[in-house]
Structure formats: C-alpha cells, structure tokens
PDB file of N, CA, C, O and CB in Angstrom:
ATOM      1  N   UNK A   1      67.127  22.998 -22.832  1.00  0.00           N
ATOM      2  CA  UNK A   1      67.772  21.719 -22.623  1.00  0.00           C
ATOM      3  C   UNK A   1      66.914  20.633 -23.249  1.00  0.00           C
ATOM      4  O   UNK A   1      65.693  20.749 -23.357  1.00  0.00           O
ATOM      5  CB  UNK A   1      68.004  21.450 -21.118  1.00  0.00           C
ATOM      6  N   UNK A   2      67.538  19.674 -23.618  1.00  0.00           N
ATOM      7  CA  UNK A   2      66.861  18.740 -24.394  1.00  0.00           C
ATOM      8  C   UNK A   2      66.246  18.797 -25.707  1.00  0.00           C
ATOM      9  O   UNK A   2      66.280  19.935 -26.175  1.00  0.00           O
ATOM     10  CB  UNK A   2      66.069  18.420 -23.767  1.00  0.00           C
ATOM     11  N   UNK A   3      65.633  17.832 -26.533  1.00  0.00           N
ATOM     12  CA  UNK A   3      65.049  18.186 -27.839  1.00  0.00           C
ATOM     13  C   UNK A   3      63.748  18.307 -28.038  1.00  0.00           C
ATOM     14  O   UNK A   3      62.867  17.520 -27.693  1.00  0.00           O
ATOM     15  CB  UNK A   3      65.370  17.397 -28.701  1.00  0.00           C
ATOM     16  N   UNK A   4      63.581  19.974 -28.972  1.00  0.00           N
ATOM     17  CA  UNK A   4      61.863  19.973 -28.552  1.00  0.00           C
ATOM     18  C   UNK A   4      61.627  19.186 -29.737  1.00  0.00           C
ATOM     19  O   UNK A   4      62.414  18.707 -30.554  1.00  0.00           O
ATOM     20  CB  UNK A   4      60.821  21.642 -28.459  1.00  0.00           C
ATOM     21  N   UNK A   5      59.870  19.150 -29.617  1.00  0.00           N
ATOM     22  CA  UNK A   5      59.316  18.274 -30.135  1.00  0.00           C
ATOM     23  C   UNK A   5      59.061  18.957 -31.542  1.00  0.00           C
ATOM     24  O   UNK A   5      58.995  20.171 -31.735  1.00  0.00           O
ATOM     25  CB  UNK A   5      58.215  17.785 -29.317  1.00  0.00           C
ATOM     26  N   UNK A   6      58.920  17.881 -32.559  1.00  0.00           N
ATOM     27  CA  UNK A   6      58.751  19.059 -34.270  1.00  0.00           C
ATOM     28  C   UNK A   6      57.635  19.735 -34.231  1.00  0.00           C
ATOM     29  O   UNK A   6      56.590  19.726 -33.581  1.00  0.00           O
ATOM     30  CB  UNK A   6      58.558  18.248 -35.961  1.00  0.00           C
ATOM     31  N   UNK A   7      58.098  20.308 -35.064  1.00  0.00           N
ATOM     32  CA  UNK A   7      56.772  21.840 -35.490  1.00  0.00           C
ATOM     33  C   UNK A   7      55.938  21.548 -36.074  1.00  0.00           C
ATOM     34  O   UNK A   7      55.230  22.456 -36.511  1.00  0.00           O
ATOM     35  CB  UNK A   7      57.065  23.112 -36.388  1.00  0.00           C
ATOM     36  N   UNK A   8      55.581  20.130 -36.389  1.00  0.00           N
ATOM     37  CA  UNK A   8      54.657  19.510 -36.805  1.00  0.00           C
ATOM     38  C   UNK A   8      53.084  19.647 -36.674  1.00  0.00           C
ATOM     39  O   UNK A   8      52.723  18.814 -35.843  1.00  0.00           O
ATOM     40  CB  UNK A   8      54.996  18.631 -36.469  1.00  0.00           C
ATOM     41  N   UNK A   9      52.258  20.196 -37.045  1.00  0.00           N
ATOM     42  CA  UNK A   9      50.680  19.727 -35.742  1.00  0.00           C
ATOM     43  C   UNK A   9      50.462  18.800 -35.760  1.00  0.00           C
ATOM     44  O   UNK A   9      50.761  17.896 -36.541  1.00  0.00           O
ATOM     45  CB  UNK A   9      49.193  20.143 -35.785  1.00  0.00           C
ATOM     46  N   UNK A  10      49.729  18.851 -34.646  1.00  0.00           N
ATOM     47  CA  UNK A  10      48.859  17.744 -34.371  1.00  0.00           C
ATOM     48  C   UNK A  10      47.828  17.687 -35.089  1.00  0.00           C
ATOM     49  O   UNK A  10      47.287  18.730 -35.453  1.00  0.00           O
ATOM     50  CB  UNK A  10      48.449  17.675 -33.190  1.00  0.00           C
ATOM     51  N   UNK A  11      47.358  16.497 -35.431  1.00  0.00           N
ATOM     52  CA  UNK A  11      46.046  15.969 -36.072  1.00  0.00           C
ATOM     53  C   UNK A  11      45.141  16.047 -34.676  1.00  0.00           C
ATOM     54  O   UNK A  11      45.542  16.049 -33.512  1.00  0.00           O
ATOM     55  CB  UNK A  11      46.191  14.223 -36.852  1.00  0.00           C
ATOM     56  N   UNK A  12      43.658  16.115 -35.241  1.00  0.00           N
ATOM     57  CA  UNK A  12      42.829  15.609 -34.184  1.00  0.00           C
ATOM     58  C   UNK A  12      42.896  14.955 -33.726  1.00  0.00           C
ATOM     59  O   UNK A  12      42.942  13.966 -34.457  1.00  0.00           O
ATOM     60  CB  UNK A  12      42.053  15.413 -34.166  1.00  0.00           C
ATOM     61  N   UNK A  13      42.992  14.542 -32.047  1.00  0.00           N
ATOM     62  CA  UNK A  13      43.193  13.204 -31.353  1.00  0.00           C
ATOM     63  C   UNK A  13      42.929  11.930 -32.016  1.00  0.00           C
ATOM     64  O   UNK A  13      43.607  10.907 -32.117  1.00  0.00           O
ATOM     65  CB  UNK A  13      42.417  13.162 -30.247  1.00  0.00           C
ATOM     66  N   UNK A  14      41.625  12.295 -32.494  1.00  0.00           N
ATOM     67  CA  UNK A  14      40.915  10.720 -32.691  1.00  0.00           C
ATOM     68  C   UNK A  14      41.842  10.279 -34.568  1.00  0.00           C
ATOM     69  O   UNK A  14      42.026   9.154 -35.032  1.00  0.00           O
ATOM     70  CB  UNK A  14      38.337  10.946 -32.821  1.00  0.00           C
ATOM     71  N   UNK A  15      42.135  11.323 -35.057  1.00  0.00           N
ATOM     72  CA  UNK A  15      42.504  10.780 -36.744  1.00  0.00           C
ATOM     73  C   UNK A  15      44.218  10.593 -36.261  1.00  0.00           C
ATOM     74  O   UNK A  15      45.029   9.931 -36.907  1.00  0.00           O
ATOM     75  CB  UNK A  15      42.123  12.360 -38.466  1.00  0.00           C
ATOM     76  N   UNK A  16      44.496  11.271 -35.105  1.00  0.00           N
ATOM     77  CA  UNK A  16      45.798  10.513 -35.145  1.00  0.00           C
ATOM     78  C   UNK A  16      45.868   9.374 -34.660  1.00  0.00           C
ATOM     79  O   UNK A  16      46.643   8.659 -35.296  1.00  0.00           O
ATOM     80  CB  UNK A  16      46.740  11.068 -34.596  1.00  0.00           C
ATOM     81  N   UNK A  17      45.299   8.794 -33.637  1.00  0.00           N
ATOM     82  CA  UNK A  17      45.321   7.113 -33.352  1.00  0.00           C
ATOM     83  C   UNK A  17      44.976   6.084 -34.237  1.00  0.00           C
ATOM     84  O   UNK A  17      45.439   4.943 -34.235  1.00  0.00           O
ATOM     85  CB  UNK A  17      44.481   6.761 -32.361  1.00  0.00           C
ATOM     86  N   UNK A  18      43.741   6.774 -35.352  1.00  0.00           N
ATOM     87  CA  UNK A  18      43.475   5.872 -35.900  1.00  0.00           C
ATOM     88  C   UNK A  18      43.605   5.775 -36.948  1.00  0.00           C
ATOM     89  O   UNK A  18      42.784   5.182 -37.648  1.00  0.00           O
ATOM     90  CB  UNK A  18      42.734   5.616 -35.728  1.00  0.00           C
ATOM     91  N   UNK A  19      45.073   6.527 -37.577  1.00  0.00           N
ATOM     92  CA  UNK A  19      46.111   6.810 -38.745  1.00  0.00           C
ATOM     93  C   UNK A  19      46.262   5.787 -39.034  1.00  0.00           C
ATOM     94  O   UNK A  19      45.800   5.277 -40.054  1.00  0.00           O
ATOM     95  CB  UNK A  19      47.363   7.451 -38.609  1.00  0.00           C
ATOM     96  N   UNK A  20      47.335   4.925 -37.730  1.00  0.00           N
ATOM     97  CA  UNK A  20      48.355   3.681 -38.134  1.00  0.00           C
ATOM     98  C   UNK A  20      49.601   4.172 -38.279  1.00  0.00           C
ATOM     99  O   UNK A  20      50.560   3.400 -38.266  1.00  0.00           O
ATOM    100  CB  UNK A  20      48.040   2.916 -39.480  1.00  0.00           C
ATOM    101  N   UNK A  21      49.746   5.385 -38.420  1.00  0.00           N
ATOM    102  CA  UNK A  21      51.023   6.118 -38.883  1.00  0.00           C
ATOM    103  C   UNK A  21      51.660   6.176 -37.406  1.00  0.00           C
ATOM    104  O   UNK A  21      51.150   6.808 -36.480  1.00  0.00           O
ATOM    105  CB  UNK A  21      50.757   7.772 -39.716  1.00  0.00           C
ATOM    106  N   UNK A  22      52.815   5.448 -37.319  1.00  0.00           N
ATOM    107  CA  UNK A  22      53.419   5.757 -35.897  1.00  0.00           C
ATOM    108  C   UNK A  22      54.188   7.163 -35.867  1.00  0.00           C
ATOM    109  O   UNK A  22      54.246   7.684 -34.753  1.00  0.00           O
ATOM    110  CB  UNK A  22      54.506   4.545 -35.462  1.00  0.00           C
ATOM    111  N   UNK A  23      54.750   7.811 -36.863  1.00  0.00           N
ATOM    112  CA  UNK A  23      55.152   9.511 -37.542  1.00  0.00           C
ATOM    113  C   UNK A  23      54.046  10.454 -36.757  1.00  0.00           C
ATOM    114  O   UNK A  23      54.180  11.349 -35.923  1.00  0.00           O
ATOM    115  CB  UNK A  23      54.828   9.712 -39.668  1.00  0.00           C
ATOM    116  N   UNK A  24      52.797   9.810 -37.446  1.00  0.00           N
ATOM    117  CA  UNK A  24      51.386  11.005 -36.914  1.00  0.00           C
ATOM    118  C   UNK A  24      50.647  10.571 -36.020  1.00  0.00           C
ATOM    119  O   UNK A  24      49.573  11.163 -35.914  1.00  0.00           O
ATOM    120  CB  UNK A  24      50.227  11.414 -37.966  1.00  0.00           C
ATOM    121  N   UNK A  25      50.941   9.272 -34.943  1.00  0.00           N
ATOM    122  CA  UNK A  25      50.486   9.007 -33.448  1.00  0.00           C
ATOM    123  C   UNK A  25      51.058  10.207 -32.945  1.00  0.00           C
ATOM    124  O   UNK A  25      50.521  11.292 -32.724  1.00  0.00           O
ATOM    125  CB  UNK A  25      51.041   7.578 -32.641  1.00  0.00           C
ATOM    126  N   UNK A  26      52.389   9.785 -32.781  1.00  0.00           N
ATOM    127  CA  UNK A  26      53.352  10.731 -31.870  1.00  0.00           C
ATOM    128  C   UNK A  26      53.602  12.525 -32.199  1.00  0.00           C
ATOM    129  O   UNK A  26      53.888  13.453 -31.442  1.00  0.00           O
ATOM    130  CB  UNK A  26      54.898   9.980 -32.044  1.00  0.00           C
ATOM    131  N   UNK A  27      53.331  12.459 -33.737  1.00  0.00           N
ATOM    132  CA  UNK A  27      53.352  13.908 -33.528  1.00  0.00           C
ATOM    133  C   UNK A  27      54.786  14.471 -34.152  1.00  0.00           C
ATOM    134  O   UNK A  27      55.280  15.578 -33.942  1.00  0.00           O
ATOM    135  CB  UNK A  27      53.184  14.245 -31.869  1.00  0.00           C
ATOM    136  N   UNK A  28      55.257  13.516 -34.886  1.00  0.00           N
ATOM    137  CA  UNK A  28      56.619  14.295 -35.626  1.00  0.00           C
ATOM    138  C   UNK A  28      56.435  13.666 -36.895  1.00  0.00           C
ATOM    139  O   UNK A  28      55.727  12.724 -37.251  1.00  0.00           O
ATOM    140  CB  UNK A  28      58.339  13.991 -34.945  1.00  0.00           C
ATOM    141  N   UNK A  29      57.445  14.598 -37.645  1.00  0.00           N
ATOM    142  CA  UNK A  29      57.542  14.494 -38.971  1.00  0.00           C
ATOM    143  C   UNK A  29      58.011  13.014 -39.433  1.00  0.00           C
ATOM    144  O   UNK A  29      57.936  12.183 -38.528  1.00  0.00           O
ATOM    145  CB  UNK A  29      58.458  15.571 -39.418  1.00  0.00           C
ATOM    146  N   UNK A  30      58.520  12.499 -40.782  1.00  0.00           N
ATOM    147  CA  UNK A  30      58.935  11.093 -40.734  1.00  0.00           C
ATOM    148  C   UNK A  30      60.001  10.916 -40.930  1.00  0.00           C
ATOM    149  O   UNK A  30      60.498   9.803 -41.107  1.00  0.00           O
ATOM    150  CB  UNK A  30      58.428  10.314 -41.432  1.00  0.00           C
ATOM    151  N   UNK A  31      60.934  12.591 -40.950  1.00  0.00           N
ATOM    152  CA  UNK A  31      62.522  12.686 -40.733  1.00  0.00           C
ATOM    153  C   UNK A  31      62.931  12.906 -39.495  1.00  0.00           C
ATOM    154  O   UNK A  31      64.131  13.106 -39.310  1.00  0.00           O
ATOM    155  CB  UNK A  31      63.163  13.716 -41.461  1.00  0.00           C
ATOM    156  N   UNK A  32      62.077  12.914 -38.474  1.00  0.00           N
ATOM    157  CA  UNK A  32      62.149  13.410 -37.457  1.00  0.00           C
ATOM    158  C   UNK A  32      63.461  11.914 -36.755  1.00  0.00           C
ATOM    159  O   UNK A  32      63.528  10.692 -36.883  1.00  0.00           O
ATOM    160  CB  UNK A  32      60.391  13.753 -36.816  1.00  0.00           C
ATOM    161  N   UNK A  33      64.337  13.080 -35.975  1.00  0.00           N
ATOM    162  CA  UNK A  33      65.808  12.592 -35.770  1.00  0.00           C
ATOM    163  C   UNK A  33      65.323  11.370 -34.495  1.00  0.00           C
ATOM    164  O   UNK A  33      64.129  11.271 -34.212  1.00  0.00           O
ATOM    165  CB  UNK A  33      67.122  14.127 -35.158  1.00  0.00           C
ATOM    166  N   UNK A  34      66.264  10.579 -33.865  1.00  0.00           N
ATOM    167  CA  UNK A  34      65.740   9.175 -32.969  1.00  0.00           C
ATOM    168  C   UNK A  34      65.415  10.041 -31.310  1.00  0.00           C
ATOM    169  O   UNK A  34      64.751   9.611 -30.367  1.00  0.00           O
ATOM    170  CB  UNK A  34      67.428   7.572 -32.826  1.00  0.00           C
ATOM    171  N   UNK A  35      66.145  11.340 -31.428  1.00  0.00           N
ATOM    172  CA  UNK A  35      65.990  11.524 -30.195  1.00  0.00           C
ATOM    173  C   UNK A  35      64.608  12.211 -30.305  1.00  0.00           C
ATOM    174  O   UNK A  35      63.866  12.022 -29.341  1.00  0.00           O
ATOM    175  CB  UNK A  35      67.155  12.261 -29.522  1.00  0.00           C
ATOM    176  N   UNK A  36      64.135  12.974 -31.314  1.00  0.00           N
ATOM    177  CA  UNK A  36      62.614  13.283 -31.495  1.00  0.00           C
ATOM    178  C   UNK A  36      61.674  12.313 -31.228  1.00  0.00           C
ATOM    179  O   UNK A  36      60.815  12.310 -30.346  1.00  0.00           O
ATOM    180  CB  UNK A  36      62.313  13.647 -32.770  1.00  0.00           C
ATOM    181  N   UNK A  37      61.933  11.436 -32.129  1.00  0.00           N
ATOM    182  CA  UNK A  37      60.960  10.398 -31.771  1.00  0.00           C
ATOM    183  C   UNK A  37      60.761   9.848 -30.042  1.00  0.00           C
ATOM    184  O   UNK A  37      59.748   9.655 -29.369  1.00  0.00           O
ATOM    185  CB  UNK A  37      61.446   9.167 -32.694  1.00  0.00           C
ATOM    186  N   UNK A  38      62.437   9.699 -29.689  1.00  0.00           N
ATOM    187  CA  UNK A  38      62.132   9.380 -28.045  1.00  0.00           C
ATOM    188  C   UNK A  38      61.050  10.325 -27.350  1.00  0.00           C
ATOM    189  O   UNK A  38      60.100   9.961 -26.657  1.00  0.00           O
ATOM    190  CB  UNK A  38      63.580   9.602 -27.117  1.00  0.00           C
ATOM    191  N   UNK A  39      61.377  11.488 -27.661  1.00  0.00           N
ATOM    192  CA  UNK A  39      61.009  12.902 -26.650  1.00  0.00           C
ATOM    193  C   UNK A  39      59.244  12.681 -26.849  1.00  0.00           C
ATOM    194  O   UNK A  39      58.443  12.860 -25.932  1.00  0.00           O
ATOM    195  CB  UNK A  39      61.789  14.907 -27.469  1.00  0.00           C
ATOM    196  N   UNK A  40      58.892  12.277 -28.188  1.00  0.00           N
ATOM    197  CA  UNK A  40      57.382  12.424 -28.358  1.00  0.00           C
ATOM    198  C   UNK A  40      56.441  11.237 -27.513  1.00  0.00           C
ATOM    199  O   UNK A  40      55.515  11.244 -26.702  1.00  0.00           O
ATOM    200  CB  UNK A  40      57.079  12.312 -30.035  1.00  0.00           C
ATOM    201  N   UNK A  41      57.296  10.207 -28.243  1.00  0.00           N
ATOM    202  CA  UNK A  41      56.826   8.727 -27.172  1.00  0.00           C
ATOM    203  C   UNK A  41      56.818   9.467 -25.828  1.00  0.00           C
ATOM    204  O   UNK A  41      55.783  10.045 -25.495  1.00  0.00           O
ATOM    205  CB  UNK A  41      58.184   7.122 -27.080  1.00  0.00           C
ATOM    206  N   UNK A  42      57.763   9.489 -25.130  1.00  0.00           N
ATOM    207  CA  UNK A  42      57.388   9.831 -23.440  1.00  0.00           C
ATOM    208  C   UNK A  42      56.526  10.791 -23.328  1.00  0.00           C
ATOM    209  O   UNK A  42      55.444  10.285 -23.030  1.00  0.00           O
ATOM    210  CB  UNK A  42      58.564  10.329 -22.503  1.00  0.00           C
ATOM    211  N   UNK A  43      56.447  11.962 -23.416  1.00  0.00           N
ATOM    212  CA  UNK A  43      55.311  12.341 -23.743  1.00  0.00           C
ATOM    213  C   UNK A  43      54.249  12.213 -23.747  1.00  0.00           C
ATOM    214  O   UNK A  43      53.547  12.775 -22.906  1.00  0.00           O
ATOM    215  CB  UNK A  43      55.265  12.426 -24.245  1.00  0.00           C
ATOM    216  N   UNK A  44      53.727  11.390 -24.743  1.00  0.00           N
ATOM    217  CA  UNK A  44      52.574  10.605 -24.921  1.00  0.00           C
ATOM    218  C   UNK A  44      52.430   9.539 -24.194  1.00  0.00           C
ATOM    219  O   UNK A  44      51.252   9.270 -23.957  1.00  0.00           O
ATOM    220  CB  UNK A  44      52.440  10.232 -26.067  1.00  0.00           C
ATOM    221  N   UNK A  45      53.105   8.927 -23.812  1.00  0.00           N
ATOM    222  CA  UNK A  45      53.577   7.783 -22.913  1.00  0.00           C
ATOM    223  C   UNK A  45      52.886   7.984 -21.432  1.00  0.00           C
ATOM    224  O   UNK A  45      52.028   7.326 -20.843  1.00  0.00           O
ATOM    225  CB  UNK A  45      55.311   7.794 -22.797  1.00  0.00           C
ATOM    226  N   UNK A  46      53.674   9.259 -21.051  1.00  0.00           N
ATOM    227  CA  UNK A  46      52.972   9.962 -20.104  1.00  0.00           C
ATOM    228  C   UNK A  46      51.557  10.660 -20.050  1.00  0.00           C
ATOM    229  O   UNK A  46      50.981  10.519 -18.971  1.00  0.00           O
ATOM    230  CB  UNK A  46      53.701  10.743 -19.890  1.00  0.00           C
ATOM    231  N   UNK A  47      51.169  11.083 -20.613  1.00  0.00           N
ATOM    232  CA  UNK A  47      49.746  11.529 -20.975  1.00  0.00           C
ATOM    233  C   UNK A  47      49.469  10.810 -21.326  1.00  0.00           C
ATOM    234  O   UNK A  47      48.725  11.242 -22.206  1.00  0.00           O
ATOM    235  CB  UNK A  47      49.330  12.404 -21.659  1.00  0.00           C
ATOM    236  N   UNK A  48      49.433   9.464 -21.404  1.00  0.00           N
ATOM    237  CA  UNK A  48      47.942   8.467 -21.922  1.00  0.00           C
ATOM    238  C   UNK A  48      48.515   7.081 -20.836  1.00  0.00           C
ATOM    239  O   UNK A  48      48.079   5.939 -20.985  1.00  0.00           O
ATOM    240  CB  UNK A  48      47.834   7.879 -24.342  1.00  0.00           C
ATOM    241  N   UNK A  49      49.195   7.325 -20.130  1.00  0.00           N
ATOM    242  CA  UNK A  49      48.875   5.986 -18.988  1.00  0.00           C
ATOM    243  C   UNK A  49      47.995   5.818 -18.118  1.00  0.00           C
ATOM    244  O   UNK A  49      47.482   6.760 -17.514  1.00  0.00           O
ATOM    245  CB  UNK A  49      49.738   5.740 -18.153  1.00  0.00           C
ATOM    246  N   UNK A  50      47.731   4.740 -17.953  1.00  0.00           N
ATOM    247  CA  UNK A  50      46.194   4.446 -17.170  1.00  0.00           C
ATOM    248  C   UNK A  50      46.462   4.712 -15.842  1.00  0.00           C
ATOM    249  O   UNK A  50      45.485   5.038 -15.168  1.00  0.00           O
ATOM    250  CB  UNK A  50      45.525   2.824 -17.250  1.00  0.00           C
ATOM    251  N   UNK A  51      47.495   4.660 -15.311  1.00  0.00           N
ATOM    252  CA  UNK A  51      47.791   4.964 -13.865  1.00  0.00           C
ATOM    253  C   UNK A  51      47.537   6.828 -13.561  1.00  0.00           C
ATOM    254  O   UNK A  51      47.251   7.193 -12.421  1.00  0.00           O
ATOM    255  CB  UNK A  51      49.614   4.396 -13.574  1.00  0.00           C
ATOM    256  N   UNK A  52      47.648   7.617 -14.437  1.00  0.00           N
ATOM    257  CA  UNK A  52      47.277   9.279 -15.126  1.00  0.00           C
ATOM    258  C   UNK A  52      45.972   9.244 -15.395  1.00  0.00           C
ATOM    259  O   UNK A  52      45.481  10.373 -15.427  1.00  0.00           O
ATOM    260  CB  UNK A  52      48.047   9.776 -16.642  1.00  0.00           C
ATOM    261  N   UNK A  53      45.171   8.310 -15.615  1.00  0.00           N
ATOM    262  CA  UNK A  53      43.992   9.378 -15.778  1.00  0.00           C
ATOM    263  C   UNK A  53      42.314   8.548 -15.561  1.00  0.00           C
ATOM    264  O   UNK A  53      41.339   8.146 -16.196  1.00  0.00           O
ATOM    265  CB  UNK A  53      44.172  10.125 -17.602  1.00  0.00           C
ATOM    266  N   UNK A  54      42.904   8.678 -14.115  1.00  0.00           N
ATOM    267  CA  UNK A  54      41.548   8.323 -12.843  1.00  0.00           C
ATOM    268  C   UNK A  54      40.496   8.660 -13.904  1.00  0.00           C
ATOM    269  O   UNK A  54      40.527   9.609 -14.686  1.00  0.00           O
ATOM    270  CB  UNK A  54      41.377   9.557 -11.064  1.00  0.00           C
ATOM    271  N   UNK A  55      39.621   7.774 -13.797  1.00  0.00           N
ATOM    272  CA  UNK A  55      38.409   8.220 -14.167  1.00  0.00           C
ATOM    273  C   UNK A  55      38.043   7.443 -16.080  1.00  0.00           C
ATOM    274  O   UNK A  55      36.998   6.908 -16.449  1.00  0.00           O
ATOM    275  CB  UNK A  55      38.583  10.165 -13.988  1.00  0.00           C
ATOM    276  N   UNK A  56      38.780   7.576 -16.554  1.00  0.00           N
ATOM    277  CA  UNK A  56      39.163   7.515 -17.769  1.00  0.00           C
ATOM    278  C   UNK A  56      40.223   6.245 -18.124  1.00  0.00           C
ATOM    279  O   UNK A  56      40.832   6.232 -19.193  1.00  0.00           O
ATOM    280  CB  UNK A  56      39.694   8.837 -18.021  1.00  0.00           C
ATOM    281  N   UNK A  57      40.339   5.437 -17.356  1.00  0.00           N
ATOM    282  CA  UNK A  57      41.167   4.098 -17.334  1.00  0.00           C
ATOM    283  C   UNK A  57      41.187   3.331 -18.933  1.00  0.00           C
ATOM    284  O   UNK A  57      42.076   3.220 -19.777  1.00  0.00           O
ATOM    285  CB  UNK A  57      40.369   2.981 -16.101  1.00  0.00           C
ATOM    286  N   UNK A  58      40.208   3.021 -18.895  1.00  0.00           N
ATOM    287  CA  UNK A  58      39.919   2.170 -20.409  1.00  0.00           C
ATOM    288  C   UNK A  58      40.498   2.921 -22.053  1.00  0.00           C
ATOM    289  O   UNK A  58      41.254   2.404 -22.875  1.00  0.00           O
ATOM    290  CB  UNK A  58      37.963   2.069 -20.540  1.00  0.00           C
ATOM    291  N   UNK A  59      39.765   4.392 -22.113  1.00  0.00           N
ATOM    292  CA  UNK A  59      40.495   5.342 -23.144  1.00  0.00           C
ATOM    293  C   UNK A  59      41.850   4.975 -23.251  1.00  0.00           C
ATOM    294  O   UNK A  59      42.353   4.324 -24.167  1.00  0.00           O
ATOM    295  CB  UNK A  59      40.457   6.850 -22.765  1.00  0.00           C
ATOM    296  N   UNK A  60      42.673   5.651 -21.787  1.00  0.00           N
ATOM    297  CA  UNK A  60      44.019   5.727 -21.692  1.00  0.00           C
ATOM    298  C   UNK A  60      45.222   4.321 -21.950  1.00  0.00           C
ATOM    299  O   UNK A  60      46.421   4.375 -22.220  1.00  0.00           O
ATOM    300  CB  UNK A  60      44.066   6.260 -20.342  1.00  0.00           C
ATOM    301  N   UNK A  61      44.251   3.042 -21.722  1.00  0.00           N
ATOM    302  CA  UNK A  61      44.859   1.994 -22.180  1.00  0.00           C
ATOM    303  C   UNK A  61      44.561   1.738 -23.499  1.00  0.00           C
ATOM    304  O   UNK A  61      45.608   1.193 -23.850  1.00  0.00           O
ATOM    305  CB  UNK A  61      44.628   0.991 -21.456  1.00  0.00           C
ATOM    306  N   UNK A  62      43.894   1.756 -24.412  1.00  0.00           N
ATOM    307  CA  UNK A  62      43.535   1.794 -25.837  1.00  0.00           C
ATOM    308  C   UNK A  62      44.584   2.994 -25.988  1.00  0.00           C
ATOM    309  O   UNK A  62      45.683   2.563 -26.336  1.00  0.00           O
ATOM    310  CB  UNK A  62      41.770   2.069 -26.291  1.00  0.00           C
ATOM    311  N   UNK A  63      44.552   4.104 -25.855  1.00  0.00           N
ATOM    312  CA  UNK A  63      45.492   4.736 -26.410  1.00  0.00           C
ATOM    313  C   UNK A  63      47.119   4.217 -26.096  1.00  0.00           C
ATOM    314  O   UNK A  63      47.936   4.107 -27.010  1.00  0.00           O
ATOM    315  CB  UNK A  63      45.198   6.074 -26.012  1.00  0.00           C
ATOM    316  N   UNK A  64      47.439   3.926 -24.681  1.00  0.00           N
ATOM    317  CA  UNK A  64      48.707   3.688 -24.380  1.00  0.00           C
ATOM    318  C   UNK A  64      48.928   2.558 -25.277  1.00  0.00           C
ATOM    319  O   UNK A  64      50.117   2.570 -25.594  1.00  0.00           O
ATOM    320  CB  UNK A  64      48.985   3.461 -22.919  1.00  0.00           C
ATOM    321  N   UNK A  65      48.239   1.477 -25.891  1.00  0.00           N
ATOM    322  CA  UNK A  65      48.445   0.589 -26.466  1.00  0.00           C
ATOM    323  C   UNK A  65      49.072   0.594 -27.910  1.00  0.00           C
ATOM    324  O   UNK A  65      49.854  -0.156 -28.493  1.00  0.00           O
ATOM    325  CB  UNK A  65      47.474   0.118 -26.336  1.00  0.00           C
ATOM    326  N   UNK A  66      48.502   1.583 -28.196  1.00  0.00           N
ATOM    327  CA  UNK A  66      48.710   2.132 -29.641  1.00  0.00           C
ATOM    328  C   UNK A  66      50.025   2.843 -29.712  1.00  0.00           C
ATOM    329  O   UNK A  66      50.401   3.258 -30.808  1.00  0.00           O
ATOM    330  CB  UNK A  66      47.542   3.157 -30.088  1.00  0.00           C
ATOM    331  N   UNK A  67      50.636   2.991 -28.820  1.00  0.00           N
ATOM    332  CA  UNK A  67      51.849   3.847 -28.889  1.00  0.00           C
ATOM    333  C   UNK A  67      53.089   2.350 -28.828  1.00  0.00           C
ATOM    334  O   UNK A  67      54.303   2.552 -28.861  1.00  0.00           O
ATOM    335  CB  UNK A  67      51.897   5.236 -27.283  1.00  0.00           C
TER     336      UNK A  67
END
C-alpha cells in the first residue's frame, strides 16, 4: 500500500544535506513522481524532528531545516 520510496541510494548523511540538491536531501531521483517526493519528505520529516531525537535536539533542527 502506498508509494515506495525510489531505488535510488542514499548518499552519505552528511554529502546529502550539504548537496543543496532537494532530489538528493530526500533521497529520490529528479523524475521522481509528486507522490514520491511526498513519501520521502515525511519520512525524513519524521526522522529528523527535534521533538524525535532526545538528546540530539540541535543536529535534528539543522537537519529538519534543510528539508
């Protein structure tokens, strides 16, 4: 159910944030269809909110920011 995410890899954490490429933040290709793109944002959205990751507050807002 729903749309998986592209078969794309991932870059290393750190060269994908600090791409600029919003395609290779999230993790899909740059044909990647609108509902791909939704599915990756939340995602990431979710794994990098500051309210998720006690301890680690500051990272997770620099990253959530970037998305």
């Amino acid at each position: 159910m729903g749309v998986a995410p592209s078969s794309i890899p991932l870059a290393d954490e750190e060269d994908r944030f600090t791409s600029g490429n919003y395609y290779t933040i999230l993790g899909v290709a740059e044909t990647a269809t609108p509902d791909e793109v939704k599915v990756a944002y939340r995602r990431l959205a979710l794994q990098y909110h500051p309210d998720r990751n006690h301890g680690d507050e500051q990272k997770a807002t620099d990253r959530f920011a970037m998305l």
